[in-house]
N, C-alpha and C positions, 0 to 999 in steps of 0.2 A: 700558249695554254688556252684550251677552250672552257668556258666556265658558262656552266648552266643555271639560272639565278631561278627559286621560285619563293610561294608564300603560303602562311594560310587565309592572309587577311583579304587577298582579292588582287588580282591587276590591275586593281584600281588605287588602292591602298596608298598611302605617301609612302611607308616603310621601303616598299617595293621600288620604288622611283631613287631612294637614298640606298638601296644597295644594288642597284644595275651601276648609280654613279663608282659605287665601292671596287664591284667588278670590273668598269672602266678603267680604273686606276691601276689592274693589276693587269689586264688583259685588254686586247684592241677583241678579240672571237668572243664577245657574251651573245648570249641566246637567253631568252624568258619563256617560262612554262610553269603556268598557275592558275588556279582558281578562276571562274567567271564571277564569284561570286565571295563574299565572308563565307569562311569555312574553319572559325576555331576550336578548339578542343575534339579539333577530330583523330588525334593521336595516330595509326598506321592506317586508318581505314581504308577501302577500297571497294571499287565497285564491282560486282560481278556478276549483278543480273541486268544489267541493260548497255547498252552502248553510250562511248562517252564521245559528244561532239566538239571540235574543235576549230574556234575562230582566230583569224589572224588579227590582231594589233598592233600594227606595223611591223618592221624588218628586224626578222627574228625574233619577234615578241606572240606568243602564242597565249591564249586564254583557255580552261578546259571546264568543259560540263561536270565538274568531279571534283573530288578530296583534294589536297593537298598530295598525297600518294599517289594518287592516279595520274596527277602533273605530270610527276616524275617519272612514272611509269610510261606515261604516252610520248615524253623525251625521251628516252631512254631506250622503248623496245619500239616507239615508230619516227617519227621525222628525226631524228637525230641517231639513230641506228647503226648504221653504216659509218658513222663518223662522230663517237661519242665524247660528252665531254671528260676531260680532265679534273674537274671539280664540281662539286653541288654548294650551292649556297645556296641558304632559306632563311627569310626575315624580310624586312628588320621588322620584326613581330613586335605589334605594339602592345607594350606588357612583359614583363622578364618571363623565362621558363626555368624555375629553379625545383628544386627537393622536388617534390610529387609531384608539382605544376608539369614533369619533364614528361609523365608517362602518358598525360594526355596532351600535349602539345601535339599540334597538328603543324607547325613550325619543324619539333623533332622530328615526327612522324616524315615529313618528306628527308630530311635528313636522313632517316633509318631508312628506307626504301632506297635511297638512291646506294646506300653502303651495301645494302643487300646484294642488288647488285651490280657489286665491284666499284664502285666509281666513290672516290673518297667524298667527303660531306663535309658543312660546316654550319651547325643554328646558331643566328645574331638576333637577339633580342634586346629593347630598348626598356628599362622599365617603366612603369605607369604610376604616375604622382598622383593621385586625386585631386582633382582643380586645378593644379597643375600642369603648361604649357611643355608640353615632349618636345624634349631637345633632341630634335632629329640630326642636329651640327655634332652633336658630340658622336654621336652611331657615326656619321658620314666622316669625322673627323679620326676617330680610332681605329674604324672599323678596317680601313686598305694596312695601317700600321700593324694589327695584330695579326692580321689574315695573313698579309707577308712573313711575318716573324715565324708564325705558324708553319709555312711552307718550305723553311731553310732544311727541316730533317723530312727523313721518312715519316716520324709518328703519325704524324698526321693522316695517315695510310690504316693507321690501326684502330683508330676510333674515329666515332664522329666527335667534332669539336662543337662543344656550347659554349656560346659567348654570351654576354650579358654584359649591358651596358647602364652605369648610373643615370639617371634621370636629373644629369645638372648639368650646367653651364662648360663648355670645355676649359676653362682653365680651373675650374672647382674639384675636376676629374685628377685622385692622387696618384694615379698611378694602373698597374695592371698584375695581378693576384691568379696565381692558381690554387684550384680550391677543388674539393670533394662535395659531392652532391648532399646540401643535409637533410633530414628526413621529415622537413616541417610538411605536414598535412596541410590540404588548401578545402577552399569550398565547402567550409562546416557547417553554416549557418542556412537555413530554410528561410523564404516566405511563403505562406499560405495566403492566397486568394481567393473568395469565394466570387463567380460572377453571376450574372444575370441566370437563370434557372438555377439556381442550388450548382451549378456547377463547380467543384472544387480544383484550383491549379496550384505546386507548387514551382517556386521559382528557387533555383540555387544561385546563393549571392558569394561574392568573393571576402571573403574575411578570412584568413587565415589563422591558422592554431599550433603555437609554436611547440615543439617538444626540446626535451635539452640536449639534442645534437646539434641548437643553432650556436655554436663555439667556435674558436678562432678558427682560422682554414677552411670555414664551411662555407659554399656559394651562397648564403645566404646573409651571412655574416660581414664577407669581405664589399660584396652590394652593399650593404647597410652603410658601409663603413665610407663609401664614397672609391671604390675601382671596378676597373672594368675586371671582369670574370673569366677565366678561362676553366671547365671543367671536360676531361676527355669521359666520355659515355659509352660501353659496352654496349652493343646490343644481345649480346649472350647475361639471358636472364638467370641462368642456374647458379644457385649459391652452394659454390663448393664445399666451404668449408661445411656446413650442414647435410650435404652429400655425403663427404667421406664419416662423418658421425653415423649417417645410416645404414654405411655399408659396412662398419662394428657392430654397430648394438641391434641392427632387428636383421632376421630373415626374410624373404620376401621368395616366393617360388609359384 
């Protein structure tokens, strides 16, 4: 199996390093294609007015002038082309991608690009304690066990897989939960800065705003609770069930 590992934190990143190990464990063919640079909350972005340059970082390790998307894209449709991989893996994002955090994850986002096309996906994210020392042993410790488990059936072919890893000690870690995405909103809170000239900036701060989908089963829930996360993610956004409502009750011509 060839496995194509990328991020949105940079190829420089520790995450990155603790899932090329991940990749090794499942695979001797890993390839890296990422970021030159931190590129988070870029969710599918991509570049399409200028050209994206591309440095080597040793054997099979490639760095991109670009999104997290564009990684995947410049693996995907040029050096790895002709001979593509078998899996995408993106992470180990420092910081969980849960409820709303998902749609701008730039972690997802390469995930979603590599599904688009064709080539199955997986985001590992580790989450973020405040003050708190990232247990990157536990990401590097669960991460090859569930990726494998993951890859016993097909499903894995039908979505991309979000993992999510507790932020504790591996033997603190209870277990491993499938869960639904729940719909806690992120990023509520403002700071305003005025600086030097009257200049006004504001900053978006992470604080989160919980609504009452965070209940049993929910990926945000089961985190809390101390396991690892498994949620499968559609990239097909249309909400059916409110489609066929509208194809009763209104006209539309």
């Amino acid at each position: 199996m060839r496995i194509l590992v990328t991020n949105d934190d940079g190829i420089h990143a520790v995450g990155i390093s603790v899932l090329e190990e991940i990749a090794k464990d499942i695979s001797d063919d890993v390839w890296v294609s990422s970021p030159d640079r931190q590129n988070s909350a870029m969710s599918r972005a991509i570049s399409i007015k200028r050209p994206l340059s591309v440095d080597h970082y040793g054997q099979n390790r490639y760095a991109i002038d670009g999104t997290p998307a564009d990684s995947v894209f410049c693996a995907l449709q040029g050096f790895l082309k002709d001979n593509r991989p078998d899996l995408v893996l993106s992470g180990v994002n420092e910081g969980s991608n849960l409820a709303g955090d998902v749609s701008c994850s730039g972690t997802v986002g390469a995930a979603l690009e590599s599904f688009g096309y064709g080539v199955p996906a997986m985001a590992l994210s580790l989450r973020y304690e405040h003050g708190m020392e990232m247990q990157w042993e536990t990401a590097r410790h669960f991460g090859a066990k569930v990726v494998k488990e993951l890859l016993k059936t097909d499903l894995y072919k039908q979505s991309v897989m979000n993992i999510n890893f507790p932020n504790l000690p591996v033997d603190e870690v209870k277990g491993v939960r499938l869960a639904h995405q729940s719909s806690r909103e992120c990023y509520d809170d403002i700071k305003e800065i005025v600086a030097p000239y009257q200049k006004t900036y504001y900053w978006r701060r992470g604080v989160s705003v919980l609504d009452g989908d965070n209940h049993n089963n929910s990926d945000e829930y089961w985190l809390h609770e101390g396991y690892v996360v498994v949620t499968p993610l559609k990239p097909d956004l249309t909400d059916y069930t409110v489609l066929e409502k509208m194809k009763k009750e209104m006209i539309l011509s």
